[in-house]
C-alpha positions, 0 to 999 in steps of 0.5 A: 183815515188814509191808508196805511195811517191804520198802523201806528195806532195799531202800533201805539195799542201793541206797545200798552198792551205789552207795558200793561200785560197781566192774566187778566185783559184790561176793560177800556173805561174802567180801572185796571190792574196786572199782577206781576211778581218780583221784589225790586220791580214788576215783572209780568205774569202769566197763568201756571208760571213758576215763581220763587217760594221765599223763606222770609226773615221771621220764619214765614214763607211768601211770593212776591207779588207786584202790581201795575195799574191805571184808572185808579186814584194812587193815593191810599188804595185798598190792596186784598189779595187772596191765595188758594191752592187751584185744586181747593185742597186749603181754604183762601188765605186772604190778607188787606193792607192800604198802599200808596202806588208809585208813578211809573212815566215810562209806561205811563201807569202806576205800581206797587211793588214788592209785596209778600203773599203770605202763605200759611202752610208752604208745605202744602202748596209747593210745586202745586197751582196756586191761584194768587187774585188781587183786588185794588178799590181806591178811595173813589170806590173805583177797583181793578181785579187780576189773578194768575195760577202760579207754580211756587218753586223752592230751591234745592235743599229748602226744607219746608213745613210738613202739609197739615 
């Protein structure tokens, strides 16, 4: 190459690294995905960040979990996601759903967005590190894996369940 056409590709991988930001680097060739937060849109995370401790409608608390990916065929993918306190003081919830993905032009992936992490004894993981890990295996058996240690934060005034 001639010099200085080294900078728009260095340029073009900043910005896809910045759309596909997640816990966990991606591996060239394979599946990927980044776990994200938020109810409407995917927001990225990053290890220990403080996300919102929901109560939901029927009486069960959550975190909002959404996903971003390529390299995996959108169509009836096989959504896992795990949760565990980091310190090992409750055993891994695990829960399983298949999902469609949603194009996302703009960053040239797919996304799901919006998903409840239920968690069984908020009382026990409030304020605490939890470790909230996402497989994707899509019909092809290709899968993708991310997991972050997230800080689930309620408001003030929320009264949770005693930890048993």
């Amino acid at each position: 190459m001639a010099r200085g056409t080294h900078f728009p590709l260095l340029l073009a991988a900043l910005l896809v690294g910045a759309a596909l930001s997640g816990c966990t680097a991606p591996v060239e060739g394979e599946g990927w995905v980044a776990l994200g937060t938020g109810e409407w849109r995917f927001e990225p995370l990053t290890d220990g960040q403080p996300v919102p401790l929901i109560a939901g409608a029927q009486g069960g608390h959550h975190v909002w979990t959404s996903l971003r990916t390529t390299g995996l065929d959108p169509e009836r993918v096989l959504l896992a996601i795990d949760t565990e306190p980091v310190d090992g003081s409750l055993p891994a919830e695990h829960s399983q759903v298949r999902v469609d993905l949603s194009e996302n032009p703009e960053e040239g992936t797919y996304d799901f967005v919006g998903w409840p992490a239920i968690l069984s004894q908020p009382g026990c993981v409030a304020g605490r590190e939890l470790n909230v890990r996402v497989t994707l295996t899509d019909r092809h058996g290709v899968s993708a894996t991310d997991e972050c240690a997230v800080l689930p934060m309620t408001g003030t005034g929320v009264i949770l369940p005693p930890c048993e």
